[in-house]
N, C-alpha and C positions, 0 to 999 in steps of 0.2 A: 833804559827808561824804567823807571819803578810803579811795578805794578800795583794795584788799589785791590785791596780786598773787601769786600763786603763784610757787615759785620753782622754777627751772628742771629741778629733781632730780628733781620729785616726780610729774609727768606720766608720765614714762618708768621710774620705783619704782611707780607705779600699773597701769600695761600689763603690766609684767613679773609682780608677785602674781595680776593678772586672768589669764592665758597660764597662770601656776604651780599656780592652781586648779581649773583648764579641765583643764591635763595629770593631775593628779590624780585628780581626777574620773573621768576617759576610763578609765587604766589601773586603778582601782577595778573598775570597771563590767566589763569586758572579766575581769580577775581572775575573777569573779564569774561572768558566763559559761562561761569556760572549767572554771569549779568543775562548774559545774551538766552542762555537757557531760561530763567527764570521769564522776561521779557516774552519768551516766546508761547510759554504756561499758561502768562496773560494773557497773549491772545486768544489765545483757546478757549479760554473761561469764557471772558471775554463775548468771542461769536455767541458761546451758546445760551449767554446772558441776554442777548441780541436777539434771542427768538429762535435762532436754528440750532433745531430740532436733531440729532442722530437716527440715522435709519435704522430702527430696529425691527426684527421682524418678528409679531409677537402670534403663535401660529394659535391661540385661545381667540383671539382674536379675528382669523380667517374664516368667514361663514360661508361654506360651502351652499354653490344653489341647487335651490330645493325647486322643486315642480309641485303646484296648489293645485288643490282641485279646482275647478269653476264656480263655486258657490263657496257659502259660509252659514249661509241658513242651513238650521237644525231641522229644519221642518221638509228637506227634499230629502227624497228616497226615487229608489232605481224603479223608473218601469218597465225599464227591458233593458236587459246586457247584450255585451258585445255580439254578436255569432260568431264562432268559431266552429272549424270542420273539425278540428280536434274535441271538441266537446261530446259529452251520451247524449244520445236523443233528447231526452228530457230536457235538458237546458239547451240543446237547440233549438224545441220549439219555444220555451221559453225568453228566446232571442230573436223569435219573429213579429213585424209590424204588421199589422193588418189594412191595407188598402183598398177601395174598390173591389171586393171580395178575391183579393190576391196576397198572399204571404211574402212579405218582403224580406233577406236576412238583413239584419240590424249592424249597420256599418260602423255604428258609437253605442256611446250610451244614452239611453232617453230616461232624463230625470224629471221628475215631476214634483208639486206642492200642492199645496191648500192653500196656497198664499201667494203672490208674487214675490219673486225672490232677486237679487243682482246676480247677475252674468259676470264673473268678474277671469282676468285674464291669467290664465295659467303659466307665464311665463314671460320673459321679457320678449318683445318683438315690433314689426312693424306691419298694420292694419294694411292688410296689400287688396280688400274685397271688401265692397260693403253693397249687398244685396236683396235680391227676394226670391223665393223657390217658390214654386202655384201649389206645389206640396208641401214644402216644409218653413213655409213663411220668410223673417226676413232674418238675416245672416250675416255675420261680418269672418272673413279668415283672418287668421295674424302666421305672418309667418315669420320663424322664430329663427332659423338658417337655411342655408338653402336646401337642405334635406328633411329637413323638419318644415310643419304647418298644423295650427288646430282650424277648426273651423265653429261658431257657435250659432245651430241654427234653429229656428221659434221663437223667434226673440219678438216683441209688440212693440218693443222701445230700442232705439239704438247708439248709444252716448258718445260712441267716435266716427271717424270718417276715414277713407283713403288717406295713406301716408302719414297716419297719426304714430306714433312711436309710444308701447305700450310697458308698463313694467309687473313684474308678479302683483294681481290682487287691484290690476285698472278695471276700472268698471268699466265694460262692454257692453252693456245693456241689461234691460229686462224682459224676466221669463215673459210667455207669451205661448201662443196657441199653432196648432198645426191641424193637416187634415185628416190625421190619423187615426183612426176609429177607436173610440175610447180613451183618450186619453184625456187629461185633464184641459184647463184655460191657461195654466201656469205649466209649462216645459221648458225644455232643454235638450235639444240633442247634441254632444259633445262628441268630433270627430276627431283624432289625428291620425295624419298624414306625415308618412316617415318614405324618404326615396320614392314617392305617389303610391304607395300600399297603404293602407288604413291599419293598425294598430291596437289592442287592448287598451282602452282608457285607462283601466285597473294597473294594468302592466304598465302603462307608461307611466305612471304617479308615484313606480317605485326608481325609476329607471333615473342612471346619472345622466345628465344633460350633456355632458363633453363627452358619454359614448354615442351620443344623437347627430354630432357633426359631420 
């Protein structure tokens, strides 16, 4: 039988189509990808065109909380400081309330005016007292966690009630009077209560809030 040879053209016409559909092929597929990437680019844009927003966290931004004093009137000054047993004599007695011919040590601060002033809330919390003292008039607590509490008492007016939820700088009432010998018509006594011990007003107005927890 006589064999058929191939002719010399047809080897190198056959490598060349195999190569030419190989390259096809490839730059198909790749097409196809870059489809499917590009598509997906969209979406992206897309969402965030749609209103949502990426979490950033931008920390100029974070304002850490501050603890207010009770007022904002320019016009209150201190009529007696805290008592402390650490303190010289001198501003010990300087931290005594005069009662019924009895010295009493001063368990806040007693602020006073010339003027009526707002009682406003030092901190965020919730109104868990709303009262009256035969000595120190009428009073609202807030308590702010469960180891933390202020209390604001001499108050003539009083703008929240039990179970009100208060934030820094709620009005809490108006100054008001007490039975304390010499002291003005407009006061303020300003207590806080840390683990049921009484605390420096002073000291507490610098103090971080999340080491009060």
């Amino acid at each position: 039988m006589k064999k058929r040879k191939l002719k010399g053209f047809v080897l190198p016409t056959v490598y060349v189509l195999v190569i030419g559909v190989l390259f096809i092929s490839v730059s198909f597929l790749g097409s196809a990808l870059q489809n499917q990437l590009n598509y997906a680019s969209d979406l992206s844009v897309g969402a965030l065109e749609d209103g949502v927003t990426p979490v950033i966290k931008n920390e100029e931004n974070v304002e850490s909380a501050v603890i207010k004093k009770p007022f904002t009137s320019e016009s209150v000054s201190v009529s007696k400081s805290y008592y402390s047993k650490d303190d010289d004599e001198a501003t010990q007695q300087g931290s005594l309330v005069y009662y019924e011919q009895t010295y009493l040590q001063n368990s806040g601060i007693l602020y006073s005016s010339n003027e009526v002033f707002d009682c406003l809330s030092v901190y965020d919390g919730t109104v868990t007292n709303v009262s009256e003292d035969e000595i120190l008039g009428k009073f609202v607590e807030v308590t702010h966690n469960p180891n933390l509490k202020t209390v604001y008492y001499s108050l003539s007016e009083v703008n929240v009630k039990k179970d009100d939820l208060v934030t820094t700088g709620s009005l809490i009432g108006k100054s008001g009077d007490n039975l304390l010998d010499g002291e003005t018509e407009n006061c303020l006594l300003f207590e806080v209560y840390y683990n049921g011990n009484t605390i420096d007003p002073d000291t507490f107005y610098t103090m971080n809030i999340e080491d009060l927890n």
